[in-house]
Structures are given as structure tokens and as C-alpha cells.
C-alpha positions in Angstrom: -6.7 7.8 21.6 -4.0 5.9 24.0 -0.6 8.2 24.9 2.2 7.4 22.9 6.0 7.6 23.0 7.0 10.7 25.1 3.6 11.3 25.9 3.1 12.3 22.9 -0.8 13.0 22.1 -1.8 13.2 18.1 -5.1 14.5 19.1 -8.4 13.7 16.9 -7.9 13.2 12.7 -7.6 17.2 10.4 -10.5 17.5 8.0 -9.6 15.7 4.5 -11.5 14.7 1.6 -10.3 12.8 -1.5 -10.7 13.3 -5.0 -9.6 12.0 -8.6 -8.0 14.8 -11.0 -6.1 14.5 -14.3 -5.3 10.3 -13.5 -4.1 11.4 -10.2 -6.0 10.5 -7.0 -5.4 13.6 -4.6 -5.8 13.8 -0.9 -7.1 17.2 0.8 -5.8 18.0 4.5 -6.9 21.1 6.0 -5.0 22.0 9.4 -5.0 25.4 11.2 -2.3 26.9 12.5 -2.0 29.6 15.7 0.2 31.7 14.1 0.9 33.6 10.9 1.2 33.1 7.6 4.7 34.4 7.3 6.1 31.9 9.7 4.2 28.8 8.4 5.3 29.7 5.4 8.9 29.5 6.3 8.1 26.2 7.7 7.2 25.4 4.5 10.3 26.6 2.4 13.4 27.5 4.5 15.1 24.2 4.4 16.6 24.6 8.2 12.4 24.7 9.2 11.8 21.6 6.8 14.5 19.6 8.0 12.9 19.8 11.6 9.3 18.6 10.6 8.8 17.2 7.0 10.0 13.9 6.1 12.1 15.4 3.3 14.4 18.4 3.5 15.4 20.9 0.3 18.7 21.8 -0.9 17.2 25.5 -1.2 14.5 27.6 -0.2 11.8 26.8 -1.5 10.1 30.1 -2.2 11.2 30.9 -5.8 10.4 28.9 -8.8 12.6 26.7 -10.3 14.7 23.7 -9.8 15.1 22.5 -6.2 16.1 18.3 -5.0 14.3 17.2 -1.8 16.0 14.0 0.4 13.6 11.5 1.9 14.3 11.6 5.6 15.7 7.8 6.2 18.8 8.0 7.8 22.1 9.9 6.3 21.4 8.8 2.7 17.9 9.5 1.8 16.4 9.0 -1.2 16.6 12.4 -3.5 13.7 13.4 -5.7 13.2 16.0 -8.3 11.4 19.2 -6.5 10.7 21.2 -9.1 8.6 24.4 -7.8 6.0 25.6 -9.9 4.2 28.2 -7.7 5.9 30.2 -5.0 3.4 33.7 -3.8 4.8 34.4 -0.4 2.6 33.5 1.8 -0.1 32.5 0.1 0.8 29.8 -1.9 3.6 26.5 -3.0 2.9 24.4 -5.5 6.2 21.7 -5.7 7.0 18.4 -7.1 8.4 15.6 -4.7 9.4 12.4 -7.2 6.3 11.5 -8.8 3.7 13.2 -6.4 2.4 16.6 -7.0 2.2 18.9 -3.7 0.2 22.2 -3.4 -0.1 24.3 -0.2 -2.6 27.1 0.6 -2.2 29.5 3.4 -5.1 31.3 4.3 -5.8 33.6 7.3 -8.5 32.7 9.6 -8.6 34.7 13.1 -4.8 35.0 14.5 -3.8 31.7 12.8 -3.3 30.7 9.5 -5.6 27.5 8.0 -3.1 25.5 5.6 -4.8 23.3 3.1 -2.3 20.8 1.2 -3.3 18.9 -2.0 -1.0 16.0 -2.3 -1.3 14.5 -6.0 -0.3 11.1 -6.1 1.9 9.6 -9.3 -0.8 8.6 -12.1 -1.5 5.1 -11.7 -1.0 5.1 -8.1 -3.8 3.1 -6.1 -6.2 5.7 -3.8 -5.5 3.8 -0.8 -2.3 5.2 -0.1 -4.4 8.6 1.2 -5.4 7.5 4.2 -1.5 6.4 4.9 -0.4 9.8 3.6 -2.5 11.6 5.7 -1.8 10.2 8.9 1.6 11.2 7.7 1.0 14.7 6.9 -1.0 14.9 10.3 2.1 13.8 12.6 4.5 16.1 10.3 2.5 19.0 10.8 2.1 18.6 14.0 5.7 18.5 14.5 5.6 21.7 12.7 3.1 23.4 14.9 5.8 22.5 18.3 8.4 24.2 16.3 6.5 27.2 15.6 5.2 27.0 19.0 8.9 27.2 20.1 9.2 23.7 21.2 10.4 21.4 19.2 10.1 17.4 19.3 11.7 16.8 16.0 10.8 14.9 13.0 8.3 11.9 13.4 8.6 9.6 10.4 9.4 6.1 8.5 9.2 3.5 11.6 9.3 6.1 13.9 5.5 7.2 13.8 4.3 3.6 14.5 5.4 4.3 18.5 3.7 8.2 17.7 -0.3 6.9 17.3 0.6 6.5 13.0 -1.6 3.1 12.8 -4.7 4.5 15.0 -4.6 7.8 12.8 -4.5 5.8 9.6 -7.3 4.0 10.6 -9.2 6.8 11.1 -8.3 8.5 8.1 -9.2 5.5 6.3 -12.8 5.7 7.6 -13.3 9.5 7.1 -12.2 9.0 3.6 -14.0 6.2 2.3 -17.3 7.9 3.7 -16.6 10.2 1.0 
């Protein structure tokens, strides 16, 4: 894969895997994470961490059940969506809504570092080929996360933006890993 902006490498496509429950096609990405499960979990739910990675930030913490609103990253009016939490066990596990999508994350320790699996559920109806998009999403987010749990931070890659950060090349990889099923 080419350098991008910054020299900014998004290295090789995160084991994913695709799969049809309850109407909803669902996308599996597995990542690991050099570092524990109590700060990737607060990349997860405190909504200063969020803000710097995911391409919505939270009007709480996300840790506790219950009613929470999550804002599109597009500029200084995002979109808001209903983020209902359904699951919060520190550090195990988040299960949240984000609009229509459903998104579970599992933390898991493997070595020193901390393997995260995320389902992402898309609204019933929606068409499967919006995975391999999502997850060439999800793969520059969380590697904006890694940086900021490494300590260095690049800031959120999203919308537009992750066209100049590899987004199309990753896509297109995705889209091959997941339709050899």
C-alpha cells in the first residue's frame, strides 16, 4: 500500500467476517491492541477519548446503561443519533445503539494487549455491501485510537478526510476478504 497524507501508513486489512442475524447484516472486525483493557475501554466510553478517534462523540460516558446521544463527526453540527447502551461490564464488554445500527464491543486479553472484536449491526433492510465501507472505517478509526493510546495522537480520520488516509484501497480490500466469505 502507497503512503498517504502525513505519511500516514494504514498497514494491511484487521481480520473480519460477515454474517446475517435477526434481518440485520453484521460485520465482524477483530483488532489487537498493545495495551490494556482498562484504557481501551476508556477509549471506548469516556467521551473526551471518543471525540479524538471515533467518528461520533457521546454526551456521557458511556459505561453505564441507559440513555446516552452520539453526534456524527461532520463539522460543528453533526448529525445526533439515539445511543441507547444496553450492555456496559467494565472492561469486558459495550453493547450501544448509534441511529439505526446496533454496535457491540468485546475486550479480551491476549498477551500484554487487549484483542477488541466489534459487531456492527446494520439497520434491517440495509444492503450488505455497506460492510466492506464500514470496515475500512472502523480500521482507520481504530487506528487513530491505537496513536492516542500510544500517546500520540493524529486526530480523528473521517467523512472526506479518509479518502487522502488509504480509505478507497482499504475498502477494496475489505470488499474482497468479505465476499470470499
Amino acid at each position: 500500500m502507497n503512503g498517504t497524507a502525513d505519511g500516514f501508513e494504514p498497514g494491511p486489512p484487521q481480520p473480519v467476517a460477515q454474517a446475517r442475524y435477526a434481518g440485520r447484516w453484521t460485520l465482524r472486525f477483530t483488532q489487537v491492541f498493545p495495551h490494556p483493557a482498562q484504557a481501551v475501554w476508556a477509549a471506548l466510553t469516556e467521551p473526551d477519548e471518543l471525540g479524538a478517534w471515533a467518528p461520533y462523540s457521546a454526551d456521557r460516558n458511556l459505561g453505564t446503561v441507559g440513555p446516552a446521544t452520539l453526534t456524527l463527526a461532520e463539522g460543528a453540527r453533526g448529525t445526533t443519533f439515539d445511543g441507547t447502551v444496553t450492555l456496559a461490564q467494565r472492561p469486558v464488554a459495550l453493547a450501544h445503539a448509534w441511529g439505526r445500527h446496533r454496535l457491540h464491543w468485546e475486550l479480551r486479553l491476549v498477551g500484554s494487549g487487549t484483542e477488541l472484536t466489534l459487531l456492527h449491526s446494520l439497520g434491517e433492510g440495509d444492503d450488505e455491501a455497506e460492510l466492506a465501507s464500514l470496515a475500512a472505517g472502523w480500521h482507520l478509526c481504530l487506528l487513530v485510537a491505537e496513536r492516542l493510546l500510544d500517546g500520540t495522537p493524529i486526530g480523528r480520520i473521517f467523512g472526506a478526510t479518509a479518502l487522502d488516509y488509504g480509505f478507497d484501497d482499504l475498502q477494496q480490500r475489505y470488499e474482497s476478504r468479505l465476499n470470499r466469505g
